[in-house]
N, CA, C and O of each residue as an XYZ file, in Angstrom:
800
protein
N     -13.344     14.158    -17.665
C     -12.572     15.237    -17.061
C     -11.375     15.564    -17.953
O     -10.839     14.550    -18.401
N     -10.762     16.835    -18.362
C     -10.030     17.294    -19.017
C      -8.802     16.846    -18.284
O      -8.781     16.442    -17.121
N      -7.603     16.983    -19.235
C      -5.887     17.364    -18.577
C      -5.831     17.828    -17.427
O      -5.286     17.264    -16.478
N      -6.504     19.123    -17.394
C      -5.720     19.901    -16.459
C      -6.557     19.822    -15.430
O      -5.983     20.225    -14.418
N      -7.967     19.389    -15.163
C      -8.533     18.912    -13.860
C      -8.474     17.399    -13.527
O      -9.001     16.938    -12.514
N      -7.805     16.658    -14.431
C      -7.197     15.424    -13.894
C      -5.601     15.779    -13.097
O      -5.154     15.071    -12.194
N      -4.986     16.847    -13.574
C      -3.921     17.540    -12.774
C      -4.444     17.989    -11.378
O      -4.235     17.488    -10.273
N      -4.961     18.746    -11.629
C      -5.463     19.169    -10.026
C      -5.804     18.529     -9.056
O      -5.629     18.846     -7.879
N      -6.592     17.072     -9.689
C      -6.954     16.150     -8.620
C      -5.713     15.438     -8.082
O      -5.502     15.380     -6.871
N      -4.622     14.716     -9.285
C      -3.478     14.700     -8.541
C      -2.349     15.273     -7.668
O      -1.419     14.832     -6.993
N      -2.945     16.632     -8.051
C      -1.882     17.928     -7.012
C      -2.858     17.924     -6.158
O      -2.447     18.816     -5.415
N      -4.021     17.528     -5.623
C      -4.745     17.820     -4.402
C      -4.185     16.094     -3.422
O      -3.735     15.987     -2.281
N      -4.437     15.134     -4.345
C      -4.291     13.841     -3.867
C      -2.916     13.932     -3.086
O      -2.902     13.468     -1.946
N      -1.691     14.520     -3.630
C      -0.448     14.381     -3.326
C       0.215     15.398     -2.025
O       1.249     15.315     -1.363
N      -0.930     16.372     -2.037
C      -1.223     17.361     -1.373
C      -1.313     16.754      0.202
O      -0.534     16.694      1.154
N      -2.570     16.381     -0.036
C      -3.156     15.982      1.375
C      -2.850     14.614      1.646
O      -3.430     14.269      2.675
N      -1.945     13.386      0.968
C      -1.852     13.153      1.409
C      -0.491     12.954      2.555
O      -0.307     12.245      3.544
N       0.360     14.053      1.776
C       1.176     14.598      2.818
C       1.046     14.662      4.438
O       1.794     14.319      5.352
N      -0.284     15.276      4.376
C      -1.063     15.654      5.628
C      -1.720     14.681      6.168
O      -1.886     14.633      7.387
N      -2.100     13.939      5.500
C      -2.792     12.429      6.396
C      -1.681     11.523      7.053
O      -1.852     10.679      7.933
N      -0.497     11.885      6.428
C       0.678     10.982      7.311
C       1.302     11.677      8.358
O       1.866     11.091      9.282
N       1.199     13.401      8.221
C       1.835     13.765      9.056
C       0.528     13.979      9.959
O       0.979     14.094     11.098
N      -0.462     14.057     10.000
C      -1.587     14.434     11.247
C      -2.372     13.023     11.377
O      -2.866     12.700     12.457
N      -2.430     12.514     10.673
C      -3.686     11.195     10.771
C      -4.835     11.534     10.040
O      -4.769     12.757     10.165
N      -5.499     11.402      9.597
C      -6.802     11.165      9.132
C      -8.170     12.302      9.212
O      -8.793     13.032      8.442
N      -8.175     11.815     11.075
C      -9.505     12.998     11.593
C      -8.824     13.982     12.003
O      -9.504     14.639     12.791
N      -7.517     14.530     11.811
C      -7.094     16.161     12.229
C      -7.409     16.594     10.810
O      -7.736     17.773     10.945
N      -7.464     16.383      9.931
C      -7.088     16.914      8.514
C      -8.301     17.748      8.334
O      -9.228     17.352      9.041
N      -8.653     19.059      7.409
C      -9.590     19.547      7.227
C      -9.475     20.022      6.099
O      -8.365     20.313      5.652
N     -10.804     20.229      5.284
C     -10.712     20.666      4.067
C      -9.733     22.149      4.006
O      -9.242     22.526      2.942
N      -9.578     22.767      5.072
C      -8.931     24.471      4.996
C      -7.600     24.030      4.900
O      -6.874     24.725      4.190
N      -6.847     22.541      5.717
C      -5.875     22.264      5.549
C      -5.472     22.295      4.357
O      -4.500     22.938      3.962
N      -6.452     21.346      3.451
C      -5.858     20.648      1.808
C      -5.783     22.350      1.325
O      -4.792     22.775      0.730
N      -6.881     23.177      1.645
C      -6.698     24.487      0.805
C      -5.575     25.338      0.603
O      -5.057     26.016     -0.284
N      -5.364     24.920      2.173
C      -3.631     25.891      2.301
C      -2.233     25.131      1.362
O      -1.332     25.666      0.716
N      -2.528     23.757      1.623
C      -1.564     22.570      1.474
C      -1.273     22.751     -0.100
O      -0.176     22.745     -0.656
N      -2.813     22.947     -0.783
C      -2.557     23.177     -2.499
C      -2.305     24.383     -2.955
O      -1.806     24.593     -4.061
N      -2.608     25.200     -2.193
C      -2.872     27.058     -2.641
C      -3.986     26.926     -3.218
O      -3.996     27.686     -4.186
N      -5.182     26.211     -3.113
C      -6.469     26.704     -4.093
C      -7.090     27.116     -3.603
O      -6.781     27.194     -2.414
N      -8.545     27.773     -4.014
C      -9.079     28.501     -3.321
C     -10.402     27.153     -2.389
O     -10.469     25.951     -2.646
N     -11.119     27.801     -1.513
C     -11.782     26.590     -1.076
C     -13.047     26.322     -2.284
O     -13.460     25.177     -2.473
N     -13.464     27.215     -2.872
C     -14.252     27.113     -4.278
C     -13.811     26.005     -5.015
O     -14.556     25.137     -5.471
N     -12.075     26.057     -5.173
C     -11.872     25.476     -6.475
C     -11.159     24.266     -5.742
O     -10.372     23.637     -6.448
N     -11.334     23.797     -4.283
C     -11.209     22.533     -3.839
C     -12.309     21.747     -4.207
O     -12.263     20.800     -4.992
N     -13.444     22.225     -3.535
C     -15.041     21.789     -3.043
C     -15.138     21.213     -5.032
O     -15.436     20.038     -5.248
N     -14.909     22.000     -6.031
C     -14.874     21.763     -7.153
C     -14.688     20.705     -7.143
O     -15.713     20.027     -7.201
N     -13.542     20.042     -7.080
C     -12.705     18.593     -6.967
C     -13.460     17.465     -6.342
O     -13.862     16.424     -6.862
N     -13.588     17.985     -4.864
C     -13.501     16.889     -3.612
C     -14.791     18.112     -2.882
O     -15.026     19.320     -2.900
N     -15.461     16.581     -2.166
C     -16.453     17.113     -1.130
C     -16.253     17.075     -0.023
O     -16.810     17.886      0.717
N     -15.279     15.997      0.531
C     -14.331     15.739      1.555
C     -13.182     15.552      1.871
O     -12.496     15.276      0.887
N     -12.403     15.581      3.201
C     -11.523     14.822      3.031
C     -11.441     13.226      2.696
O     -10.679     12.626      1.938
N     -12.804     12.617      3.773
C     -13.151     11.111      3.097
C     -13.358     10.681      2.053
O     -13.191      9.509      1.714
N     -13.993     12.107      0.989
C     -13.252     11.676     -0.335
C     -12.031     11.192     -1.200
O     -11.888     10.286     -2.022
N     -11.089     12.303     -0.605
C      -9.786     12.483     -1.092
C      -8.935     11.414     -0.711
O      -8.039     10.774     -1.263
N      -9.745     11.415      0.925
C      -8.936      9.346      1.555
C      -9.108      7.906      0.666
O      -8.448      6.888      0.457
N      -9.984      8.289      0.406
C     -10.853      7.195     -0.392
C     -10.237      6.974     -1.760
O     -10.377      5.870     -2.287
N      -9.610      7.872     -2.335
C      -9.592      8.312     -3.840
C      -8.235      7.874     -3.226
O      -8.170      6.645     -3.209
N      -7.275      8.394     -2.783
C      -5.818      8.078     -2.472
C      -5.541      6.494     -2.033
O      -4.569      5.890     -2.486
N      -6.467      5.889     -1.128
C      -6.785      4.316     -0.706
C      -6.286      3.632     -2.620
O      -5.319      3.111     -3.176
N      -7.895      4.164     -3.014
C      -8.113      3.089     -4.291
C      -6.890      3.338     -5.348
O      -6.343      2.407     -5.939
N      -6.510      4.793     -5.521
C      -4.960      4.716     -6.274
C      -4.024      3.831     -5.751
O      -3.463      3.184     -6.636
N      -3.662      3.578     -4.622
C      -2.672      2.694     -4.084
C      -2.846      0.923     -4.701
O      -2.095      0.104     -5.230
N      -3.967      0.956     -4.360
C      -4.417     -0.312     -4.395
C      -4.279     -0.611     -5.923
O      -3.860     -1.736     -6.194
N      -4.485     -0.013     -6.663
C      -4.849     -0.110     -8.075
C      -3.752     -0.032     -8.751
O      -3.810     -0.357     -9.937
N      -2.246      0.491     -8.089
C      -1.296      0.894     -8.559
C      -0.563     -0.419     -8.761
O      -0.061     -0.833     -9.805
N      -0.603     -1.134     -7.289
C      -0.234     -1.906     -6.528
C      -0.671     -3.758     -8.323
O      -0.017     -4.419     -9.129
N      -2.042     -3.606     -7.890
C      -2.646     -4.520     -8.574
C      -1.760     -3.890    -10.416
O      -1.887     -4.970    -10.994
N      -1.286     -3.256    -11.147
C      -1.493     -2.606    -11.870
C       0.223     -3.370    -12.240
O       0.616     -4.010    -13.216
N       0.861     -2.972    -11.072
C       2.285     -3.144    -11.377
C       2.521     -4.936    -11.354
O       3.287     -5.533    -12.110
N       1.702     -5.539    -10.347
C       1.907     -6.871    -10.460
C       1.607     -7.459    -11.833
O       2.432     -8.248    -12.293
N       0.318     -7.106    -12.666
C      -0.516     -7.207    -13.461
C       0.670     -6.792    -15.055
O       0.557     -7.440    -16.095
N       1.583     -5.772    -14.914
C       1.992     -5.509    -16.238
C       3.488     -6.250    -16.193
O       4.184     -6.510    -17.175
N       3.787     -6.514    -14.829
C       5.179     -7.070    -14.782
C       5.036     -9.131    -15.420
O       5.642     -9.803    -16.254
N       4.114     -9.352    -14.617
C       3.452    -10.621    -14.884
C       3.236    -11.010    -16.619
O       3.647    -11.983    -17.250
N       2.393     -9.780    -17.082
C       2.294     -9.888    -18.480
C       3.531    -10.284    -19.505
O       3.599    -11.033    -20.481
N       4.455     -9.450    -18.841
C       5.431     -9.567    -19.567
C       6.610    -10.264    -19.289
O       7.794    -10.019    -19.520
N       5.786    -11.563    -18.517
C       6.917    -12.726    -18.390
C       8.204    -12.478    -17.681
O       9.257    -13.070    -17.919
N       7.991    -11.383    -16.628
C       9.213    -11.083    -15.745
C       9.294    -11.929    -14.856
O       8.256    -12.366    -14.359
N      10.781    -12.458    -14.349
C      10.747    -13.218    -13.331
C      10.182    -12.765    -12.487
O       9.890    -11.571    -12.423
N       9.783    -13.986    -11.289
C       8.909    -13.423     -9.912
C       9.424    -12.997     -9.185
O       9.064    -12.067     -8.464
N      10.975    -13.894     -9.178
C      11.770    -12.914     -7.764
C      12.027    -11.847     -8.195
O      11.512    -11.045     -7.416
N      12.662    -11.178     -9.202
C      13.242     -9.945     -9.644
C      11.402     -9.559     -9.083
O      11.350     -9.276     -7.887
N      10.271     -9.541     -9.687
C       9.223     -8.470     -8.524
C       9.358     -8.495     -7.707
O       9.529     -7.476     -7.038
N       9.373    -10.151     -7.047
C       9.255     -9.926     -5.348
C      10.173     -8.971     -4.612
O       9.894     -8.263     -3.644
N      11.550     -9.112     -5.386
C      12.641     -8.342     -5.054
C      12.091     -6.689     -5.107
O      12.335     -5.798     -4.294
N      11.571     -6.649     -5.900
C      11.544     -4.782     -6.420
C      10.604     -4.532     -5.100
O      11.036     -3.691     -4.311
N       9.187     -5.267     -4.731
C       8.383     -4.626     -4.222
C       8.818     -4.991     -2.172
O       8.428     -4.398     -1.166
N       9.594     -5.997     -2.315
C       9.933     -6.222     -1.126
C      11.110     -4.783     -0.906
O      10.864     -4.038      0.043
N      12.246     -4.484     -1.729
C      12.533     -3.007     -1.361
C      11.628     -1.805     -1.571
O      12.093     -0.783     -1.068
N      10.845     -1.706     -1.979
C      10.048     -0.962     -1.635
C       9.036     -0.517     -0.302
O       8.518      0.547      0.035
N       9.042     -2.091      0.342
C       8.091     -2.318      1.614
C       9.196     -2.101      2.981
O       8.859     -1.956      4.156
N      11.003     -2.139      2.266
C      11.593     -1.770      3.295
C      11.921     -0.459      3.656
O      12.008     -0.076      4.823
N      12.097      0.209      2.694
C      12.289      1.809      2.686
C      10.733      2.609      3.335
O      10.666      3.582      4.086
N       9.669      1.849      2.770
C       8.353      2.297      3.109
C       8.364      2.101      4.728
O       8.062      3.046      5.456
N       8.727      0.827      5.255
C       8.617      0.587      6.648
C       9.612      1.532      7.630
O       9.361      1.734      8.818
N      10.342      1.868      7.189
C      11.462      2.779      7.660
C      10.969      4.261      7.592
O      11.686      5.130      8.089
N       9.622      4.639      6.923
C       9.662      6.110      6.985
C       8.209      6.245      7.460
O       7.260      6.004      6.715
N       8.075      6.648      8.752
C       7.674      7.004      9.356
C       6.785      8.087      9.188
O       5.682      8.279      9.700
N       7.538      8.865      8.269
C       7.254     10.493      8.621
C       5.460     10.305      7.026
O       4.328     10.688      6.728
N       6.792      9.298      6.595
C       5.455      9.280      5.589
C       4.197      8.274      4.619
O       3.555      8.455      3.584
N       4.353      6.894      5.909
C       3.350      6.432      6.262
C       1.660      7.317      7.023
O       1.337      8.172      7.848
N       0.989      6.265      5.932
C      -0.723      6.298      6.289
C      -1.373      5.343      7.126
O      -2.597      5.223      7.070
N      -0.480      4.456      8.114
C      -1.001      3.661      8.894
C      -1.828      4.218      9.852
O      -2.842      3.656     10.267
N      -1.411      5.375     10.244
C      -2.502      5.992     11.627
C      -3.846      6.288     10.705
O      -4.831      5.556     10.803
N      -3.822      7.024     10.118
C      -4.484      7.824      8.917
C      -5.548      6.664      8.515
O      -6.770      6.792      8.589
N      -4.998      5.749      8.169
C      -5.721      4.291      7.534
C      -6.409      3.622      8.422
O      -7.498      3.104      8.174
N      -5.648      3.567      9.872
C      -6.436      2.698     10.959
C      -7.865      3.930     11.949
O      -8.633      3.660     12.873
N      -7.670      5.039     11.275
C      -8.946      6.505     11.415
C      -9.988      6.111     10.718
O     -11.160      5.812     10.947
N      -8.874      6.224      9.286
C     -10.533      6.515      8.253
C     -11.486      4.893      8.428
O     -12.701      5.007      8.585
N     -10.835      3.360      8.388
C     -11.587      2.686      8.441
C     -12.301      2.355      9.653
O     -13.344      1.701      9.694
N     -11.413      3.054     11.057
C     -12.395      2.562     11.965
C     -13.718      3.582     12.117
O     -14.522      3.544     13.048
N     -13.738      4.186     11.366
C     -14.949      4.536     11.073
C     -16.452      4.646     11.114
O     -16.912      5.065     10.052
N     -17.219      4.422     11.918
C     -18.558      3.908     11.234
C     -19.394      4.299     10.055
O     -20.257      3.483      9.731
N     -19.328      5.022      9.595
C     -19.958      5.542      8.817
C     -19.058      5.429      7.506
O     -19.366      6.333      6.730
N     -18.168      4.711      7.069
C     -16.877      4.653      6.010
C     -17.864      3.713      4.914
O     -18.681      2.911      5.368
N     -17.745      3.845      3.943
C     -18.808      2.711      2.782
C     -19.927      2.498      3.318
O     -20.234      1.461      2.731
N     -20.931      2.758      4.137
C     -21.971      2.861      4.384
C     -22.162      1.693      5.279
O     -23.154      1.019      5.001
N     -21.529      1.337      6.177
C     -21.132      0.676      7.141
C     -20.229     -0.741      6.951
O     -19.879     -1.553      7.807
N     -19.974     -0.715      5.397
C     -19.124     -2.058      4.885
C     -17.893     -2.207      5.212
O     -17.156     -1.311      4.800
N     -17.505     -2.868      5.695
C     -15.926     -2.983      6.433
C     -15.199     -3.362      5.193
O     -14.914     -4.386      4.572
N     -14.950     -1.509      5.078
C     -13.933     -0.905      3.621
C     -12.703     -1.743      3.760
O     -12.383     -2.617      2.955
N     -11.943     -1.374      4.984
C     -10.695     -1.920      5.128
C     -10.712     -3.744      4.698
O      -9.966     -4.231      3.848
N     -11.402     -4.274      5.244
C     -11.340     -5.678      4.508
C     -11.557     -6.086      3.421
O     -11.249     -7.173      2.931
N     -12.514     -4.585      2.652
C     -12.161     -5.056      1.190
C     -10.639     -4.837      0.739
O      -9.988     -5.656      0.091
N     -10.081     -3.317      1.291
C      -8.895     -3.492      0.668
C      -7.819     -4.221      1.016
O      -6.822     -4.086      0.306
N      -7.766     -4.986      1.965
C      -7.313     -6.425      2.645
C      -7.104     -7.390      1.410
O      -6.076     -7.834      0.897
N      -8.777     -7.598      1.041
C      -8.934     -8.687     -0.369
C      -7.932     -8.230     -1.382
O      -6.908     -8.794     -1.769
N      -8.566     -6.841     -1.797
C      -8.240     -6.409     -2.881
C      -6.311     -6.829     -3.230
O      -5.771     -7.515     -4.098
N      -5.729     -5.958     -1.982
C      -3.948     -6.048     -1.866
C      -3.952     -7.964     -1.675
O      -2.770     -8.191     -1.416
N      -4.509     -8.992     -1.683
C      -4.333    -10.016     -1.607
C      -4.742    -10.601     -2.573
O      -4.295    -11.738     -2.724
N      -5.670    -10.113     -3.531
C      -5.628    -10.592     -4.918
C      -4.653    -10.528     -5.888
O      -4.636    -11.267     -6.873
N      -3.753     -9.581     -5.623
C      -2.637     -9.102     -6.317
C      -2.115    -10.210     -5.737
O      -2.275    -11.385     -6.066
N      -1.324     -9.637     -4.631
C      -0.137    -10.639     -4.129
C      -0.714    -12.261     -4.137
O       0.115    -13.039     -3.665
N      -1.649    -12.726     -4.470
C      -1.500    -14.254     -4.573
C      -1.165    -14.669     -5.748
O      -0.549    -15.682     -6.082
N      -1.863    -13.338     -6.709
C      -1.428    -13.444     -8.500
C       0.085    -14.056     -8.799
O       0.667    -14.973     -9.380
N       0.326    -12.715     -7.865
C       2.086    -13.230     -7.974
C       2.779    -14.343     -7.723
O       3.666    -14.972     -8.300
N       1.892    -14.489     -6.270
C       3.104    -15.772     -6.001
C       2.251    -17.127     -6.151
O       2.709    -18.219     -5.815
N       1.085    -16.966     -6.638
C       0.997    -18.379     -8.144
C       1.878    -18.435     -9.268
O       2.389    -19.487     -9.652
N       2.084    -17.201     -9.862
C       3.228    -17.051    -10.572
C       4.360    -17.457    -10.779
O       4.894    -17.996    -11.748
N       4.907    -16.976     -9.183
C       6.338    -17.687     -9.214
C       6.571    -19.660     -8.695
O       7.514    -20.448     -8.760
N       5.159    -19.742     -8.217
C       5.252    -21.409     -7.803
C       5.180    -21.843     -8.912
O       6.093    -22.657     -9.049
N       4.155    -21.691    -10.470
C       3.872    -22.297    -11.370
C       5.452    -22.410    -12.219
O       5.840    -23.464    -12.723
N       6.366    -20.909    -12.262
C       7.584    -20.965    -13.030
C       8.490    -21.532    -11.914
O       9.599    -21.018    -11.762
N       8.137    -22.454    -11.201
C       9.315    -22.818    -10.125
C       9.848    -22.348     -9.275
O      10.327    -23.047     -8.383
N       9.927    -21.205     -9.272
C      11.013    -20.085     -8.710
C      10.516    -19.980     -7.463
O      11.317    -20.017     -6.529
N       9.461    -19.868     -7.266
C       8.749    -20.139     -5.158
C       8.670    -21.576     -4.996
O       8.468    -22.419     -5.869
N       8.816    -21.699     -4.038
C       8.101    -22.688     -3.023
C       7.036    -22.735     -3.169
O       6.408    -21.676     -3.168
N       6.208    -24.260     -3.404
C       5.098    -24.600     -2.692
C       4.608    -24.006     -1.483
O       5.149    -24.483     -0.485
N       3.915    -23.283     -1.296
C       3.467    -22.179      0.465
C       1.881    -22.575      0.423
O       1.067    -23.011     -0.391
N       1.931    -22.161      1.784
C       0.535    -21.505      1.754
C       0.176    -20.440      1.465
O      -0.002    -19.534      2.279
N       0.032    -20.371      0.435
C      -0.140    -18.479     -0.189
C      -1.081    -17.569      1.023
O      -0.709    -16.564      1.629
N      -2.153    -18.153      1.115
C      -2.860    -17.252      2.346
C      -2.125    -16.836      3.177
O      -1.982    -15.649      3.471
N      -1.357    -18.123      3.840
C      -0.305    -17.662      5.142
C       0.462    -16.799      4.953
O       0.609    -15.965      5.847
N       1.360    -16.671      3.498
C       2.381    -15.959      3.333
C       1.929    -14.545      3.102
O       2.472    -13.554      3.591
N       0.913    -14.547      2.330
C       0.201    -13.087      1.943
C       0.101    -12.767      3.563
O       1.128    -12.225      3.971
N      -1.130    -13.028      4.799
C      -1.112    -12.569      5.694
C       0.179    -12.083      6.312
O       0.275    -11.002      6.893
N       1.401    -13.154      6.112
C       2.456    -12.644      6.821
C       3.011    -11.403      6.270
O       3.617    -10.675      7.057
N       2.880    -10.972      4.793
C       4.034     -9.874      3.881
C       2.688     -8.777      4.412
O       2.995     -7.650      4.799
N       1.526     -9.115      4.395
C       0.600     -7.564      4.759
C       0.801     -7.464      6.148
O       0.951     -6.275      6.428
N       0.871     -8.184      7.139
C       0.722     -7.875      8.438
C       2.072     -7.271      9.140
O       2.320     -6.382      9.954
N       2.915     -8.371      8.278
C       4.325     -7.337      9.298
C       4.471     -5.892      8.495
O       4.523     -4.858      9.160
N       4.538     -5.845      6.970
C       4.625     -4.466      6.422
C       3.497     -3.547      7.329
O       3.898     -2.394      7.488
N       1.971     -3.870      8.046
C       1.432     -2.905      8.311
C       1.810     -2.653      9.555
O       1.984     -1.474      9.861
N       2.024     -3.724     10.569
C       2.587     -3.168     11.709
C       4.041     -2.944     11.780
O       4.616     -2.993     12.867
N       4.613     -2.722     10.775
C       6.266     -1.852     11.575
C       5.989     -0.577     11.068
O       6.843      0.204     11.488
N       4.982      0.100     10.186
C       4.450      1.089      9.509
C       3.957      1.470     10.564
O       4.656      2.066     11.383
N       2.786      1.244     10.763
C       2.247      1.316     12.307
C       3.473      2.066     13.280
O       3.467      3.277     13.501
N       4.406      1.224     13.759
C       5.065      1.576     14.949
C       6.004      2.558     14.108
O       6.089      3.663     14.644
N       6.618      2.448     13.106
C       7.318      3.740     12.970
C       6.767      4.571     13.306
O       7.433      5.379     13.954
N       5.338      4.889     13.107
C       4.930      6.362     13.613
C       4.660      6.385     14.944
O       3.765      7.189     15.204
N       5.128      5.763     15.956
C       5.394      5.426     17.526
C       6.584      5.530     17.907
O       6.702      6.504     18.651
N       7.475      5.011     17.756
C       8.396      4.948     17.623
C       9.476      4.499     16.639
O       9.285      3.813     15.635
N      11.170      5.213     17.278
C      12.073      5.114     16.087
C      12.232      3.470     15.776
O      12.216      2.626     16.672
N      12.384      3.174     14.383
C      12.132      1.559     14.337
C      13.668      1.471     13.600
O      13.790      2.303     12.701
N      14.979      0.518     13.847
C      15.923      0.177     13.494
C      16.089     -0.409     12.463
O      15.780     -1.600     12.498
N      16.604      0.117     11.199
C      16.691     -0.728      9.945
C      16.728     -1.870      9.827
O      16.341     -2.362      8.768
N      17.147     -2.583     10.744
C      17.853     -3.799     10.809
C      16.114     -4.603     10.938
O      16.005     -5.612     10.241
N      15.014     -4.252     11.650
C      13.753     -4.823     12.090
C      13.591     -5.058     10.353
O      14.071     -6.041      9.787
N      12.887     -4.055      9.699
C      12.236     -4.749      8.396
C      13.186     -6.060      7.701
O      13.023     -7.262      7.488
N      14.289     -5.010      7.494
C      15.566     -5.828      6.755
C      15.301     -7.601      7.419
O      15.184     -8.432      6.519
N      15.248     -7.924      8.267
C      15.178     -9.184      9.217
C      13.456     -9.929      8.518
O      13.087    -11.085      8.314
N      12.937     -8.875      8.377
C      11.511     -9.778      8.185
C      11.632     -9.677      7.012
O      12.052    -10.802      6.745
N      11.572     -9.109      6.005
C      12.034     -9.129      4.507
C      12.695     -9.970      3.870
O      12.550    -10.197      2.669
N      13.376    -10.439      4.508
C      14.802    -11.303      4.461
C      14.095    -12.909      4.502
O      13.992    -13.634      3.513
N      13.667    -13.239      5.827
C      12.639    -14.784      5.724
C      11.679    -14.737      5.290
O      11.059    -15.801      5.277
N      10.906    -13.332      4.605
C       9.894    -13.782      3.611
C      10.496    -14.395      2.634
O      10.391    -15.611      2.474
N      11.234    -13.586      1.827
C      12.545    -13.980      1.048
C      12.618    -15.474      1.099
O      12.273    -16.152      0.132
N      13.060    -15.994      2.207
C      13.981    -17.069      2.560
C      12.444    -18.259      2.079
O      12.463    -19.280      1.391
N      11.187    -17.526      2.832
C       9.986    -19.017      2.681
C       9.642    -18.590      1.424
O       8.525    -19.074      1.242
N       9.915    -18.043      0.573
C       9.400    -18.152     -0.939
C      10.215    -18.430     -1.793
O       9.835    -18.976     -2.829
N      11.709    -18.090     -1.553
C      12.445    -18.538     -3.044
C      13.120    -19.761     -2.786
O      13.672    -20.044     -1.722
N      13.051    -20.507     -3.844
C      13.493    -21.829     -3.794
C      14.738    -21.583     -4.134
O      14.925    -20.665     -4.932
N      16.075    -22.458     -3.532
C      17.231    -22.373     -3.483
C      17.980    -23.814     -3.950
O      17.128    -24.702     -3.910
N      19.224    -24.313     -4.359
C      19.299    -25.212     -5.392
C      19.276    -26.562     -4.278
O      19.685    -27.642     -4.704
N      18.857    -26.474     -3.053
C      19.115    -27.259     -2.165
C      17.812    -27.722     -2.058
O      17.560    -28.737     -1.409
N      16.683    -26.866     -2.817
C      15.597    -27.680     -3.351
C      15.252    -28.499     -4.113
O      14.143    -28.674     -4.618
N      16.429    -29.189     -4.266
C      16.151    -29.917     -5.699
C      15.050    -29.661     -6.752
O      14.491    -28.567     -6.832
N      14.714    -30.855     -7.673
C      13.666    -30.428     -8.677
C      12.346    -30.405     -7.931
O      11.615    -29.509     -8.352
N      11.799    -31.161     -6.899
C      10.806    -31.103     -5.972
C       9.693    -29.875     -5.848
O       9.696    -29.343     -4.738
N       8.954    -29.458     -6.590
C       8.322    -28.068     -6.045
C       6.937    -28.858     -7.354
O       5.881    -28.263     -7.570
């Protein structure tokens, strides 16, 4: 694919998914993305055959972004907390906006039946966002800097509360102070502090 229809797919991706946070998932329609981009529906259908395309395609960018940033920060011998730090503010500002979370949108397209041909998509990308995040925080246990954990446990805990206060923001108004609080004792069960002695 050329420049400028690798452009378009990202002005359609960025497009709609505007619209998957503000409607959910199954309101969205291809006439939506048409209006949403200004293209014509010719030169959508060009692009994308669906919206479950465009969901799909926006899913695996995330994921890949996600895996991508752990993957080049790691390479280059960055401390773990300075990531954990970057992506944990990122998961607080994310949990706080409501308007433009894909949790409804996400909990549509996978409950699905018909989503990957009946493969329970969402638990791959479960794996997938947990292959990353264990990368990491092997990372920071091997350079000292974490705690000994149960990585499973901790991964379940950093995906589950980030997805449900995401979740309820788009329910209701959620108080800064909620993420900030869970952010904070992830924080607290992963970084080792000098009261850990050499022990890890």
């Amino acid at each position: 694919m050329n420049k400028r229809g690798q452009e378009t797919r990202e002005h359609i991706k960025r497009c709609a998914c505007s619209l998957f946070a503000g409607k959910g998932f199954k309101q969205v329609t291809m006439k939506d993305v048409c209006e949403a981009t200004g293209l014509s529906r010719g030169g959508l259908y060009c692009h994308y055959e669906s919206t479950r395309q465009i969901f799909r395609e926006i899913m695996e960018d995330m994921m890949s972004r996600q895996e991508d940033v752990f993957e080049e920060k790691i390479g280059r011998g960055e401390p773990a907390v300075t990531i954990l730090d970057e992506v944990l503010e990122n998961y607080r500002r994310e949990m706080l906006d409501g308007e433009a979370s894909l949790s409804v949108a996400i909990y549509e397209y996978f409950s699905s039946p018909d989503v990957a041909g009946g493969k329970n998509a969402l638990y791959e990308q479960y794996v997938m966002s947990g292959d990353a995040w264990k990368k990491l925080l092997r990372y920071g246990i091997q350079r000292g800097e974490f705690r000994r954990v149960d990585i499973d446990a901790v991964f379940d805990l950093i995906v589950f509360s980030y997805q449900g206060v995401r979740m309820y923001s788009k329910l209701m108004p959620v108080d800064e102070e909620i993420p900030a609080r869970i952010l904070r004792e992830i924080r607290k069960i992963l970084v080792r502090s000098e009261d850990d002695g050499d022990d890890f």
